[in-house]
N, C-alpha and C positions, 0 to 999 in steps of 0.2 A: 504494500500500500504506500501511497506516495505522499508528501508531507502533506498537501494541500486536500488528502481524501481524509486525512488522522481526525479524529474528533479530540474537540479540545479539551488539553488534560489540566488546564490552569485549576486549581484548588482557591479557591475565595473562601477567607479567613473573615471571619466576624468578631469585634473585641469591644463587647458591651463595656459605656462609659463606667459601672461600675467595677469591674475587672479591670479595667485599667488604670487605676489610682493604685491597684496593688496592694501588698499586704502586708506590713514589714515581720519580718519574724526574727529570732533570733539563736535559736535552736530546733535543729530538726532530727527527730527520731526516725529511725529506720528500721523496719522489722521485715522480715522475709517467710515466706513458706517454699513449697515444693513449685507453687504454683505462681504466685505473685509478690512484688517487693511493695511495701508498703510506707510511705513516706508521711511524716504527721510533722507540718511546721508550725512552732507555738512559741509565741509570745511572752518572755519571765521580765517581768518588773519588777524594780528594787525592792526588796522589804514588803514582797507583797507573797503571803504563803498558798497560791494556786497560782495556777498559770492556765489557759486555755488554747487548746489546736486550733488552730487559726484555718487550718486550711488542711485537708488529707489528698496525698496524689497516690492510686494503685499505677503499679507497673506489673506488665508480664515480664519474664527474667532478661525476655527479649528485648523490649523496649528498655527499661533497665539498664541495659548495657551501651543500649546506643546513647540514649541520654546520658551516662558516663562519659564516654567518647566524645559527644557534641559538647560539654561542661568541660573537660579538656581541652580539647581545642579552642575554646573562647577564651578561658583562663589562658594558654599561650597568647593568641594577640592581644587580650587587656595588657599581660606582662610586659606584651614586646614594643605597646606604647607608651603606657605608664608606668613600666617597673617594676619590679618582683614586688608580688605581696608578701608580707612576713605574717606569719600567724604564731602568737603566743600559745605552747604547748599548755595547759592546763586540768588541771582536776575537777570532775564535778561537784559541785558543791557537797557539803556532807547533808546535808539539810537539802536535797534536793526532791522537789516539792514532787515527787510522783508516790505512785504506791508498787508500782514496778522497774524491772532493772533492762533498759532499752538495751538490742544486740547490738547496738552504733550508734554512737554521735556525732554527729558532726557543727 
């Protein structure tokens, strides 16, 4: 089939005014099964003992990974314009407001 017979494959993205203001978070849990990665980003304020999930993304292990990949390669050009990020290694707090112990932080 010839390019001009192709049916158009252009994908049109829709980003309601509310999703786009965004959502600041500042800790995101990660948990996994056989089947799906599970990503929970929530919000901890000072001297405030709960925090709430702000937002939950499912991944299959497939997408997962690509989304790794693509979170890579952004992280490269951020660096290669503005600089290495440095990230302070740290401990979770001891008083960390959950009642469970997440498989990753980040």
């Amino acid at each position: 089939m010839s390019k001009e017979n192709q049916p158009n494959k252009q994908l049109n993205i829709e980003l309601p005014e509310e999703t786009a203001e965004g959502i600041y978070t500042n800790l995101a849990l990660i948990n996994h099964s056989q089947a799906e990665f599970v990503l929970d980003f929530i919000r901890i304020m000072p001297n405030m003992p709960k925090a709430k999930v702000k937002s939950r993304i499912i991944f299959t292990p497939q997408h997962a990974k690509r989304f790794l990949h693509a979170l890579n390669e952004n992280i490269k050009k951020y660096e290669a314009t503005f600089g290495k990020i440095t990230v302070q290694e740290q401990q979770p707090p001891t008083n960390f407001p959950m009642n469970f112990t997440p498989n990753a932080q980040a």
